[in-house]
C-alpha positions in Angstrom: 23.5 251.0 111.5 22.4 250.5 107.9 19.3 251.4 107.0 16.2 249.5 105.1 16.9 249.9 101.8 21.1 249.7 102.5 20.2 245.7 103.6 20.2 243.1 101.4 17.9 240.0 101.5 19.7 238.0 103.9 20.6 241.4 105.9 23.6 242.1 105.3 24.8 245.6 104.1 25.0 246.3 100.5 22.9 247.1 97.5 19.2 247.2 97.6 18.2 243.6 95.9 14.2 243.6 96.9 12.8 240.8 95.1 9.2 241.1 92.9 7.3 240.7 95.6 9.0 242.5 98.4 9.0 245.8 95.9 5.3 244.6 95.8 5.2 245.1 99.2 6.7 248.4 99.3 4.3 249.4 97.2 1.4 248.6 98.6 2.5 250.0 102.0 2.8 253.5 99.9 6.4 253.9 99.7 6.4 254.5 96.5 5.4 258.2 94.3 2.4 256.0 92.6 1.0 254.4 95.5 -2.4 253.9 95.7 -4.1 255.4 98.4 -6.5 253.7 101.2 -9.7 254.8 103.1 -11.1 253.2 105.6 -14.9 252.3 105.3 -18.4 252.6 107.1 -19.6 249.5 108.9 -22.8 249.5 106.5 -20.3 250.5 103.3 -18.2 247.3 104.0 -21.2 245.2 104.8 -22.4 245.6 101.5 -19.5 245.1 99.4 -18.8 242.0 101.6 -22.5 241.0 100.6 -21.9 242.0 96.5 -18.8 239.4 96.5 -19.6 235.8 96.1 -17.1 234.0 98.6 -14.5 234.6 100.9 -12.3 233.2 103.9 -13.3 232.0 107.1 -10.3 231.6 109.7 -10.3 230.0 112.8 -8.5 228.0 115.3 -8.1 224.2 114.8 -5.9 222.5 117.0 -4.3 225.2 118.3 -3.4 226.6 114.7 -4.9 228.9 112.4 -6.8 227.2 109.7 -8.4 228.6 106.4 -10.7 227.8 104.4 -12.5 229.5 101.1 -16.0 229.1 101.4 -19.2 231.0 99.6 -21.6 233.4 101.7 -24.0 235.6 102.2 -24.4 238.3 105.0 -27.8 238.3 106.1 -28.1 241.5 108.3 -25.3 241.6 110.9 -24.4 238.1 110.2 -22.2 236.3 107.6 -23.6 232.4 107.0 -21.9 229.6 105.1 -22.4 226.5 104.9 -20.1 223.3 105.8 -20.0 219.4 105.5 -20.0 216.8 108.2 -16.6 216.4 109.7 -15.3 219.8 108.5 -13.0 221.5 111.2 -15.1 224.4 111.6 -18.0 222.6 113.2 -16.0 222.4 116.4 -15.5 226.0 116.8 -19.0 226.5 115.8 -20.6 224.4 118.4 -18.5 225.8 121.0 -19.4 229.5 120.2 -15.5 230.2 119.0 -14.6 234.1 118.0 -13.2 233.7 114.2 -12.8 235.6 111.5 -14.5 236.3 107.6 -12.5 238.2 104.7 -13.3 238.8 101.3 -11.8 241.1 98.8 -11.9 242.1 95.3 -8.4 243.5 94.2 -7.3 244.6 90.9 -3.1 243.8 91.0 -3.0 245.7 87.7 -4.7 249.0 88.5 -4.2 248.7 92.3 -7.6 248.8 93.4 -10.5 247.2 95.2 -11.3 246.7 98.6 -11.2 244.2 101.5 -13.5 243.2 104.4 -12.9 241.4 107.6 -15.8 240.4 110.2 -14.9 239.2 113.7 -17.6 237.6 115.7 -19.1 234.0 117.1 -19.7 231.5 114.7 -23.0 229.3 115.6 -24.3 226.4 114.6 -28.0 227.1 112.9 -30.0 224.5 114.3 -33.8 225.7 113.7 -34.9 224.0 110.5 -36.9 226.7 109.3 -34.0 229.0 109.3 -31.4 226.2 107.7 -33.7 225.3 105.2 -34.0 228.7 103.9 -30.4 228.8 104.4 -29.5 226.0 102.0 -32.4 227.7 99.3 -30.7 231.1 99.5 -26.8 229.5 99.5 -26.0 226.6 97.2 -22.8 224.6 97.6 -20.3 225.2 95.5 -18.4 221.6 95.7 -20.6 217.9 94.8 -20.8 217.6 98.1 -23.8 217.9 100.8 -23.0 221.0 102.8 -25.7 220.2 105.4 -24.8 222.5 108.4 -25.3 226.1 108.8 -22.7 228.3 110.6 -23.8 232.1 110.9 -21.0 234.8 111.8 -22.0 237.6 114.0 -20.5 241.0 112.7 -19.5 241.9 115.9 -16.5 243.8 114.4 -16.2 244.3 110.5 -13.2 246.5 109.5 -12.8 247.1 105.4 -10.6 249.4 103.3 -11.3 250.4 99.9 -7.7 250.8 98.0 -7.4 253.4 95.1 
């Protein structure tokens, strides 16, 4: 049997022919002599870098399928809020408690460094108007549109990695 670098793109034996992005791939899984190198960080160390960037990704489940969508934060203590229009997708997970996801990163491609964050937990709907008004003072929206629901992320799990 031929090994990895023997196959060619559509598997067949031969010369190596990796295209730009799969010998970007390589090298960010530290196959090659320059790699950068990873480390995982603290639960407090990624909470704060997720808290210095100024948006990320929230995934979760809509009709059956993973959905995506960048969206600006903050983390207020062990919870990630943002903020969301009427009819968006993610109110339905929020009012149903749903487990989903949060990423941001800040990656230099040139210098191959920077770090990412990812906080699993149950998004909830913020329904105490003290608590979304202060929401909507601390968090503007970032499109012309009225954002006016509150979801809030529990940090149940946050996983980050710093990179060079």
């Amino acid at each position: 049997m031929p090994n990895q670098s023997d196959l060619t793109e559509s598997g067949r034996s031969g010369p190596s022919r990796l295209s730009h992005t799969q010998r970007g791939m390589s090298r960010a899984r530290g196959m090659d002599e320059g790699s950068a190198r990873g480390e995982e960080l603290s639960r407090d160390e990624a909470l704060s870098l997720l808290g210095s960037a100024s948006y990320g990704r929230v995934v979760f489940s809509h009709h059956a399928l993973p959905a995506i969508r960048p969206v600006n934060h903050l983390v207020d203590g062990e919870h990630v809020v943002i903020r969301t229009h009427r009819g968006a997708a993610l109110l339905g997970p929020a009012q149903d408690g749903a487990v989903v996801a949060y990423e941001a990163d800040m990656l230099d491609p040139v210098r191959r460094r920077g770090w990412s964050v990812v906080v699993t937990g149950v998004a909830t709907l913020v329904t105490d108007p003290a608590e979304q008004r202060r929401y909507r003072e601390a968090l503007p929206a970032w499109i012309g549109r009225e954002m006016e629901h509150v979801v809030r992320i529990s940090a149940d799990l946050v996983t980050g990695y710093r990179i060079g």
